[in-house]
C-alpha positions in Angstrom: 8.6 -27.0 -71.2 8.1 -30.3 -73.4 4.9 -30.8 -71.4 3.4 -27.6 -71.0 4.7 -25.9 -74.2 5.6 -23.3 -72.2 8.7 -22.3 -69.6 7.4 -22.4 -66.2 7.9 -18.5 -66.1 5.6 -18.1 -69.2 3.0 -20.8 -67.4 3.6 -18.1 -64.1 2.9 -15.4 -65.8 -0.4 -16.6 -67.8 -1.5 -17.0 -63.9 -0.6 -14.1 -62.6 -2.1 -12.2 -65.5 -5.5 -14.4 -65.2 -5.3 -13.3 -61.6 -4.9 -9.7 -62.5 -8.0 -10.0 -65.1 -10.4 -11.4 -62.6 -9.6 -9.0 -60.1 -10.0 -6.0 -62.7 -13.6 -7.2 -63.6 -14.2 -8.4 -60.1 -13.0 -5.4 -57.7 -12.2 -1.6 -57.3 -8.6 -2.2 -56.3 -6.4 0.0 -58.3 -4.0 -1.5 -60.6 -1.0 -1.2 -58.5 -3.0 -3.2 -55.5 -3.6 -5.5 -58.5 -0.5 -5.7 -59.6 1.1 -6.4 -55.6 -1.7 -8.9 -55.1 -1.1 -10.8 -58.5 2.9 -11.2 -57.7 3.9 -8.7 -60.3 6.9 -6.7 -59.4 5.5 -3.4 -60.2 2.4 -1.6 -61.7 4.6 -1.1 -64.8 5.8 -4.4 -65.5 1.9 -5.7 -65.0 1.1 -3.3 -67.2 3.6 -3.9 -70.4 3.5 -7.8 -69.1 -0.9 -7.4 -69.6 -0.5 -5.1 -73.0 1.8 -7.3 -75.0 -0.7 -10.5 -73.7 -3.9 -9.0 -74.1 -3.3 -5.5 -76.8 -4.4 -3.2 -73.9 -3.2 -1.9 -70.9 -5.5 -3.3 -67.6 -7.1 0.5 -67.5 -8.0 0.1 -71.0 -9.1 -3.7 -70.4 -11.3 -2.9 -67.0 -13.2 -0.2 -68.7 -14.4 -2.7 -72.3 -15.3 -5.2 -69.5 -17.5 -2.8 -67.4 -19.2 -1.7 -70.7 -19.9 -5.1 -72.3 -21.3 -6.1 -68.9 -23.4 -2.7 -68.5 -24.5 -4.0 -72.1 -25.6 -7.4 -70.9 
């Protein structure tokens, strides 16, 4: 914590929730293969984890991403 500023679960979590970003630009998977695949316990718990991080849920987040890159 001293090091990183952060616990080691907060430092998990940023990863997991990286993870889960990359894969919603990246793939089709839905967001409870996302969620599995990232380590999250459940669809709902990526889901409040990725709103309080990012201000949207990952539905929300996939869909600005496929416009701004439809936008160039």
């Amino acid at each position: 914590t001293k090091i990183m500023g952060r616990t080691p679960h907060e430092v998990l979590l940023l990863q997991r929730l990286q993870a889960a970003q990359h894969l919603l630009i990246t793939s089709n998977l839905s967001i409870g293969t996302i969620a599995q695949r990232t380590g999250f316990s459940s669809q709902a718990y990526m889901t409040y984890v990725f709103k309080k991080s990012m201000g949207e849920s990952p539905s929300q987040y996939k869909k600005q991403m496929s416009l701004k890159w439809l936008e160039g």
